[in-house]
N, C-alpha and C positions, 0 to 999 in steps of 0.2 A: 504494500500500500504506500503509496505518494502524498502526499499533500504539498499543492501550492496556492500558494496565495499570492494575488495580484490587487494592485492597489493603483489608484489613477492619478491626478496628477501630483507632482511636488512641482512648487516652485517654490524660492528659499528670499521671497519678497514682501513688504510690508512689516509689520509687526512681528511677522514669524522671522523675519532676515537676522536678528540680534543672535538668537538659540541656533540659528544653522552655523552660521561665522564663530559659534564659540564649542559648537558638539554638542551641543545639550540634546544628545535622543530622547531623553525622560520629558524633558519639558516641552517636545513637540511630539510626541506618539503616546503618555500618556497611559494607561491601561490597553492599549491596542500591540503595545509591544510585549507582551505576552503571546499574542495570537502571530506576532512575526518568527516570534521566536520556535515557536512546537512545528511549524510549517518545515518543508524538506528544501524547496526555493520560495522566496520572495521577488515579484517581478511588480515595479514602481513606472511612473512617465515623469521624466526629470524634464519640463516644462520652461526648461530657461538654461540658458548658454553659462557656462561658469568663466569667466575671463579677468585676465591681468590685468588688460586695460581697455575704456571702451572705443568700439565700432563698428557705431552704427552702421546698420544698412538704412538704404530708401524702402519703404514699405509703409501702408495702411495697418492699423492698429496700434495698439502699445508694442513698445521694443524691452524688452526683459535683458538682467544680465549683471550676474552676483559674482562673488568671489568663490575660486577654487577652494577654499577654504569651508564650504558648504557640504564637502563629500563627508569630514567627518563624523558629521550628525548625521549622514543618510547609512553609510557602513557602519557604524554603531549601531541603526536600530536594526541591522540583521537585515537590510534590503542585499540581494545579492546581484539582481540584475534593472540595468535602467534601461528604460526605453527610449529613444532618443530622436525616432520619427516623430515629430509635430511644428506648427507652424512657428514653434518660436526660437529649434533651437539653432535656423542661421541669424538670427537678432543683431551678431555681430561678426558677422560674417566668416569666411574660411578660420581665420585666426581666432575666434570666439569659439567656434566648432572645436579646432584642433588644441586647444587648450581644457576643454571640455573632454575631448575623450583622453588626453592625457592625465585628468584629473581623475576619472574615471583608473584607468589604470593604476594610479598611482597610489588608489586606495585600496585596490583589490575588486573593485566592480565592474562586472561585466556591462560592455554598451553594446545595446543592437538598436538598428535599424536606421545610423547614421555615419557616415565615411566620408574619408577623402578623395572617395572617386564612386559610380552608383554600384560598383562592385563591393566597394566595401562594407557600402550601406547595403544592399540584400544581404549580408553574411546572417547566417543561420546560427542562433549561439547557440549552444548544448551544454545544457550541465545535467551530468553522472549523479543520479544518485540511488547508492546500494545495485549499480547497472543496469537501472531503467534510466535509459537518454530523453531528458525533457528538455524538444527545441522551442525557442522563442524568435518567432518572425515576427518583425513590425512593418508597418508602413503609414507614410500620411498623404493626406489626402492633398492635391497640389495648390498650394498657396508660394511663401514666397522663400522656401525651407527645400530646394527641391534639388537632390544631386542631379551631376550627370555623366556624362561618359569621363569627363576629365575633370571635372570640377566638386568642388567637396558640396556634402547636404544629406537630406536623409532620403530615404529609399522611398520611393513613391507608391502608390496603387496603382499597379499595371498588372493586369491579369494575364496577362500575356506571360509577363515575366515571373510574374508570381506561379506559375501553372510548371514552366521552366526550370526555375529555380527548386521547387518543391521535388518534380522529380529526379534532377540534378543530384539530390542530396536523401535521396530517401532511406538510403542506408545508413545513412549516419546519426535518424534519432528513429525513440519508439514512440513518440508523444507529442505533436505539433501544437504552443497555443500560439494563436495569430494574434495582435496587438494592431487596432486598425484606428490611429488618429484622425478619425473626420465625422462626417455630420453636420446638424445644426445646431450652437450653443441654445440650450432651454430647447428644444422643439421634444415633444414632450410623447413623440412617438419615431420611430427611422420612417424616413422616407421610402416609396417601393423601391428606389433604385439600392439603396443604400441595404435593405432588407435582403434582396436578390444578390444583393454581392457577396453580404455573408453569406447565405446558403452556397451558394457559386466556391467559397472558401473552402467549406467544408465538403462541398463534393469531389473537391480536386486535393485531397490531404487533411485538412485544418481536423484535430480534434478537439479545439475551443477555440471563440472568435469573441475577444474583447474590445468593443467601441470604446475609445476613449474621447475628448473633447468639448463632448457636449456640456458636462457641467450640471448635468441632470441627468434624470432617469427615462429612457426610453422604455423599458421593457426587458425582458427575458425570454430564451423561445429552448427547447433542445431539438436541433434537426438533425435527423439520423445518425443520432445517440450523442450529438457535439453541443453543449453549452453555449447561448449565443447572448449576449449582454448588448444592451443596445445603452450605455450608456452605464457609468457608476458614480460620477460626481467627483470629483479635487479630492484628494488624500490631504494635503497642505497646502492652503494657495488663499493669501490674504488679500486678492485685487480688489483696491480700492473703489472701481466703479462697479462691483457687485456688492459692497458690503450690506447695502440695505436692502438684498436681496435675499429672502430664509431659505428658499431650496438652495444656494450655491452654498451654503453653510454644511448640506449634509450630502452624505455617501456612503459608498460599501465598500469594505472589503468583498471580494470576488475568492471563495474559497474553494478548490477543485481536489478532489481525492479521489484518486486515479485504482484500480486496483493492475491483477498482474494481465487480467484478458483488456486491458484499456477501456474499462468500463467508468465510468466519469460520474462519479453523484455532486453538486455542486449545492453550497450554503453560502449567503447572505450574512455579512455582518457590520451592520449601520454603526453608525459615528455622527460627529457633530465636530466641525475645524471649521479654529478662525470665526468663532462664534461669540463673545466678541474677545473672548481671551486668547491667547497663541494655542496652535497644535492641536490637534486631532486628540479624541478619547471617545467609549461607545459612549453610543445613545443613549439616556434614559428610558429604562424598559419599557417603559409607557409609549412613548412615544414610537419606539422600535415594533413594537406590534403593530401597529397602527401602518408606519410606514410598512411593513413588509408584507402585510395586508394587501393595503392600495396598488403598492406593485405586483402583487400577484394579480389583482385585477387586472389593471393595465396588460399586465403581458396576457392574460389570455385573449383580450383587446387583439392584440396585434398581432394575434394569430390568421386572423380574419382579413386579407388581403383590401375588401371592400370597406375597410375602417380604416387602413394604415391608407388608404390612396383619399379617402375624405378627409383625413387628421393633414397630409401633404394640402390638397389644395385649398384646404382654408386657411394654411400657412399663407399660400402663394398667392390668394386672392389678400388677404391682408397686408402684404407686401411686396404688391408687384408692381406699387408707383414707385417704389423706392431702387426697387430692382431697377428699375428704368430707368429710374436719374443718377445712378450709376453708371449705366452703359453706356448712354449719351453724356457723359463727361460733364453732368451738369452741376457748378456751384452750388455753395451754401444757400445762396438766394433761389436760385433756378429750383434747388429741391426744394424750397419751402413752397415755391410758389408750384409745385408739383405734387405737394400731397396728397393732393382728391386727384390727381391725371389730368387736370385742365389744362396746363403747361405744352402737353405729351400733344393733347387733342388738336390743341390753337397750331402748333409748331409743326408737328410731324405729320405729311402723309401719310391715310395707310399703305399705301405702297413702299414710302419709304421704310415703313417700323417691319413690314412684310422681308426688307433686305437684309435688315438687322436681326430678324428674327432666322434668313438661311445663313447671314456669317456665323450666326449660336449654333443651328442646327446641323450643319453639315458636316459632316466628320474634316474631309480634305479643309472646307474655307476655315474653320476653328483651326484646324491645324496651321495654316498659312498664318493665320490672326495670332497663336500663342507664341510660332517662330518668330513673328517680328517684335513683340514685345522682349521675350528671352533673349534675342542678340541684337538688342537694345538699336533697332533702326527705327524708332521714334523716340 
């Protein structure tokens, strides 16, 4: 019998930054670091670049990025492996990276799913234990974090290559969990595509498929006998523009207990981080019943294809002026003046939004449209 346990994001920012810069494990895991400790591996999302000095990149959103000095408290509390696929950790770019998986080494922690070339990010990590091989693949979903053939970053979702790589390497574990950075932050079920691609996972190898990102709870499903987490919420992660937000407050650990035919029974166990004191500890049982309740609803929710594709478009119907004043490159002003689609209506033909809608849709024209932005000819 195995047991591992997976936990989502760290980032070692805000209020929590003081206890990572010094090792304090106790004061940021709390009673949770018992449950890391009985576990056989602990597999974490290290959600921010550790660097010497900073550098920035150009990119939309906050830009993250703490000191090497941060690995102490995360190998203290018995994390053995980080994930390194998500969108934040080129923030500072190759050298933020490569100081990061340096730092990683340097404490004894395994990193997957981010290198200095996209080979090195697909690396499959395996860790031995008692000679059951349990591999962990990561990947994220393409934002501004994205290796590539010669350039450093994390390993993208490419099914393609995911499909490749898996059988590339099949001898080499007994036990695949997949680690998948993307989604929509809060969207409070996967989307079909997003649903389709874990199953897709698991039919080409995965024997568990964990969403990380989203920062909420999407669900839980088990497809042909693989564990599927559509989401577990921040492990440690004090971001200031969610603070007054109660669901980014909690999450799960993800606990997977393997036996010797790879048979996977998997448990739930909630916490409360960054609430408003530093670091992670469980829930109050009150409240743990309660949530783990609701989530069992939900997921049986999202079993129902014709629910998860109505939970998508009332996302998209609620945010598809926004969508749109995005693509058309419009200002602060222009989206304001865009909220209800008036802007879209007065301005764009539909012919025009119709061209804009096949540069989105077509494989080849997106393709043409992601090359020129990636080798930066505009």
């Amino acid at each position: 019998m195995v047991t591992i346990l997976i936990g989502g994001d760290v980032c070692p920012i805000g209020d929590n930054a003081p206890y990572f810069q010094r090792g304090d494990a106790e004061a940021l895991f709390h009673d949770l670091l018992g449950e890391f400790r009985q576990a056989d591996v602990v597999v974490a999302n290290l959600e921010c670049p550790l660097i010497k000095r900073p550098t920035p990149i150009a990119k939309t959103g906050p830009v993250f990025g703490e000191p090497i000095s941060c690995t102490s408290a995360i190998r203290a509390a018995g994390i053995d492996v980080l994930c390194l696929a998500n969108n934040h950790i080129m923030d500072h770019g190759a050298e933020g990276l490569a100081t990061t998986l340096a730092a990683c080494k340097s404490a004894g922690l395994d990193a997957v799913g981010a290198g200095a070339t996209l080979a090195d990010a697909a690396r499959i990590v395996v860790r031995d234990v008692r000679g059951f091989r349990v591999g962990v693949l990561a990947m994220a979903e393409h934002e501004f974090s994205i290796a590539t053939r010669k350039a450093a970053g994390a390993n993208p979702l490419d099914l393609a290559a995911y499909v490749r790589g898996v059988a590339a390497n099949r001898e080499a574990f007994d036990y695949l969990i997949v680690l998948l950075h993307g989604g929509l932050e809060f969207l409070t079920a996967p989307s079909p595509r997003l649903k389709d691609t874990c199953h897709f996972l698991v039919e080409m190898g995965a024997n568990a498929v964990v969403v990380q990102h989203p920062h909420s709870f999407g669900g839980y499903e088990t497809y042909r006998g693989a564990p599927i987490v559509y989401g577990q919420g921040a492990l440690v992660m004090d971001e200031a523009i969610y603070r007054d937000r109660e669901s980014f407050h909690e999450g799960v650990l993800v606990r997977l207990i393997v036996d010797e035919q790879k048979t996977t029974s998997m448990e739930l166990v909630p916490f409360v981080q960054s609430a408003p004191v530093p670091g992670a500890r469980r829930m109050e049982p009150a409240r743990a019943e309660t949530l783990l309740r609701d989530l069992a609803t939900k997921s049986r929710a999202i079993l129902d294809d014709d629910f998860v594709r109505a939970e998508w478009l009332r996302f998209c119907e609620e945010e598809k002026h926004a969508y749109l004043s995005v693509l058309l490159c419009h200002n602060r002003i222009l989206r304001r003046l865009n909220r209800s689609g008036l802007l879209a209506r007065l301005i764009y033909s539909k012919r025009s939004l119709l061209g804009t809608r096949n540069v989105v849709s077509c494989e080849t024209h997106r393709e043409a449209v992601e090359t020129i932005f990636k080798e930066g000819m505009v």
